[in-house]
Phi, psi and omega in degrees: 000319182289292190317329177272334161297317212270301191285006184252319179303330185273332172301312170296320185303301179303332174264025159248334191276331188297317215275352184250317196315306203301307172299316161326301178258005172255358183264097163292113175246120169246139193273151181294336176265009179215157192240120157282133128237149210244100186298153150116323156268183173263149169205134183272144174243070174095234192267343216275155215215089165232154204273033160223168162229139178269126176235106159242144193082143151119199169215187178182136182262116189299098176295119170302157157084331165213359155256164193236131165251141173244111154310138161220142198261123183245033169285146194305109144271121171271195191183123162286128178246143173212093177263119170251133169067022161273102182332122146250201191305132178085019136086012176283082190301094185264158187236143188213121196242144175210172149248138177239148182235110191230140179199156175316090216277166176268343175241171182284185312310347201286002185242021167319289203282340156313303176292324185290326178246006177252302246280136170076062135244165168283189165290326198254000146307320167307290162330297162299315171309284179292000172285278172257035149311303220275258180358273157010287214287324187288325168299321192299305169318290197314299192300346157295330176249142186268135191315343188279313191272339177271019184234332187275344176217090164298334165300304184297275194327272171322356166277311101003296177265339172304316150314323172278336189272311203286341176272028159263304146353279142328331198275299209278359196057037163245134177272130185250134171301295184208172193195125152240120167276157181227331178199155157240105196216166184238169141253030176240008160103349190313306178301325184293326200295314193271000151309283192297336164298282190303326184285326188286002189261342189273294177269001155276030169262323180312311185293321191282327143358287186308301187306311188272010160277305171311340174275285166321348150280002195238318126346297190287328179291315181313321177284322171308288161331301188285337152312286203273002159290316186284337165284002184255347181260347181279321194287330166295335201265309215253297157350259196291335152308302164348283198277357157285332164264334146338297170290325183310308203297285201306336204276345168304346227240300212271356196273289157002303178305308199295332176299262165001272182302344149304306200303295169325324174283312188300335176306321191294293193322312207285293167287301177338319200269339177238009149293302164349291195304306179313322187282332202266350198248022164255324174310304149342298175297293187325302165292332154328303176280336195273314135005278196296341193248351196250344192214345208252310196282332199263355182282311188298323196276343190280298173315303170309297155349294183271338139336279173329325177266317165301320182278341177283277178340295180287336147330307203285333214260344199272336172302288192309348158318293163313275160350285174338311204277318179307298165349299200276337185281339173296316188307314166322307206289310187289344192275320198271337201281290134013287168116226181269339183270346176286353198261342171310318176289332168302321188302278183354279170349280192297326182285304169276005145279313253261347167261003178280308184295329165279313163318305172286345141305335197280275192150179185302127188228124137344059211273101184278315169239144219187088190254127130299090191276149178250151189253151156276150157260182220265302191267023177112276175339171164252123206253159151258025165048205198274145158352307198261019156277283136006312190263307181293340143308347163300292207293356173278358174266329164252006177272342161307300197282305187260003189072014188215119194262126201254034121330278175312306188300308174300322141356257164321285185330284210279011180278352195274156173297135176284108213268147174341135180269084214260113181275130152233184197303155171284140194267160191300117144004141199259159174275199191283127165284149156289170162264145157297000000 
């Protein structure tokens, strides 16, 4: 009884170590970086309809006998790219060295195409595949671009073929990762040329660069300058404003002074000149009254006087006028009474001032004789004849009576300086003469 327990226990103990072997190699475990796949049935995926199955992550149990497993590695491959004397745009031919980073993908549809042409290849088939695809796609590219745009922006260029490289890729079931150009280089020297054209384009933008940081600092200093030269003129500006109202201040202040002291002087000028003015007009008054009483009252008493004495005289003169005029109207009467010799005694009468008068223009004359001629008038009678008759029957009458011919004499007189004329009174009338 014991013995058949021992042999049912190593029985069972042997069919639990068969049953893990068993379970052992037919229990697949798949890793996050790899795809089991289990060949041998039909299996649908969608509409897509294949004799295999994919497990990725996870486990899964092999039916012996009729399914088959493959592992595939979904890990980065790199790949060193190396193109030499591939022509670009403009016929300059460059070597071009990059890294790829290329694997397999994990989802579907795209690992479809992985398996129908990688499975059961190595890596480095894989790897040689996409190698020169990645090469293929890098000449196609090159020939599009010119060494200027592929050597100034490697980023774009690599961008550019990774768009052109990854649908190609894709077709073949490979994923491209990543894409680095790491150097662009010619051998005919095309590059260095447009290097040292960009370092000399680098450094004359450096220089101008420069120039024109110095100049703007040579600006900035200038301003600076220019600045506090103009705060050194407004403070000189507001400085002498200052002192311009200062004096202003002051010459008001003193202008004020001076106004005033003018104004005082002229005021003092101003009564002296009308105290003046009062004294010169009490002088006035002074002379006025001295005037009136020393020239004015004795010129008035004087005046009064002679008025007086003009009204005496002419009373006198109007009498004797009269009185005259009675005379004379006796003397007419007695004269017309008389005939022609009374009017020869007027003429006499009448004749000797007028030669007294005229003698006395002469000068002092002597009279010794004195002849009267007597004229005829036109009809036998005695007339007085024409004027020039008359006056020379004068003058032969007194040059007969006195011997002095006033012909001559008025001559000589008047050939002579005319000597002052001394008027005197007229002598009182002679009385009537006889005739001879």
């Amino acid at each position: 009884m014991g013995a058949a327990i021992l042999v049912l226990l190593g029985v069972a103990f042997v069919a639990i170590v068969a049953m893990l072997l068993v379970v052992r190699n037919m229990l697949y475990v798949c890793q996050p970086n790899e795809v089991l796949v289990f060949s041998g049935r039909p299996h649908q995926h969608g509409h897509l309809v294949t004799h295999y199955r994919i497990v990725k992550g996870g486990r899964a149990i092999k039916i012996p006998l009729i399914e088959v497993v493959d592992r595939v590695d979904l890990t980065n491959m790199i790949i060193e790219i190396t193109v030499k004397n591939a022509y670009s745009k403009g016929g300059i031919p460059l070597n071009v060295q990059g890294v790829a980073n290329i694997k397999i993908p994990g989802e579907m549809p795209l690992i479809h195409n992985a398996l129908e042409r990688f499975l059961g290849r190595s890596r480095e088939d894989i790897m040689r595949v996409g190698r020169e695809t990645l090469e293929g796609n890098l000449r196609g590219v090159l020939a599009g671009l010119t060494p200027e745009e592929v050597n100034r922006d490697k980023e774009a260029f690599a961008a550019k073929l990774t768009e052109e490289a990854g649908h190609d890729l894709e077709k073949i079931g490979l994923v491209l990762d990543t894409l680095n150009i790491q150097n662009v280089s010619d051998e005919v020297g095309y590059l260095d040329a447009i290097g040292r054209m960009r370092s000399a384009a680098i450094r004359r933008d450096a220089q101008v660069a420069e120039a024109e940081a110095q100049a703007d600092a040579s600006e900035v200093k200038f301003q600076n300058f220019m600045k506090g030269e103009l705060a050194k003129l407004h403070a000189a500006i507001t400085v002498a404003r200052k002192e311009n109202e200062r004096r202003i201040a002051d010459a008001t202040s003193k202008r004020e002074a001076m106004i005033a002291e003018q104004r005082a002087e002229v005021q003092a000028l101003l009564a002296q000149s009308q105290a003046e003015v009062r004294m010169q007009e009490a002088r006035i008054e002074q002379t006025r009254l001295r005037l009136q009483a020393d020239v004015i009252r004795p010129a008035e008493a004087q005046r009064d006087q002679a008025i007086a004495r003009a009204k005496a005289d002419a009373v006198k003169i109007v009498e004797q006028g009269k009185a005259t005029a009675e005379v004379l109207r006796d003397l007419a009467t007695s004269y017309r009474g008389q005939g022609a010799s009374g009017r020869d005694v007027l003429l006499m009468q009448k004749l000797v001032p007028v030669l007294e008068q005229v003698s006395g223009t002469i000068g002092r004359l002597r009279v010794d004789r004195l002849t009267v001629l007597g004229g005829q008038d036109g009809d036998g009678g005695n007339g007085g004849g024409s004027l020039a008759g008359r006056l020379v029957g004068a003058n032969e009458q007194i040059k007969a009576a006195t011997g002095v011919d006033l012909t001559q004499a008025l001559r000589e007189r008047v050939g002579q300086d005319a000597a002052p004329v001394r008027r005197s009174a007229p002598p009182p009338p002679f009385p009537p003469a006889e005739a001879e």
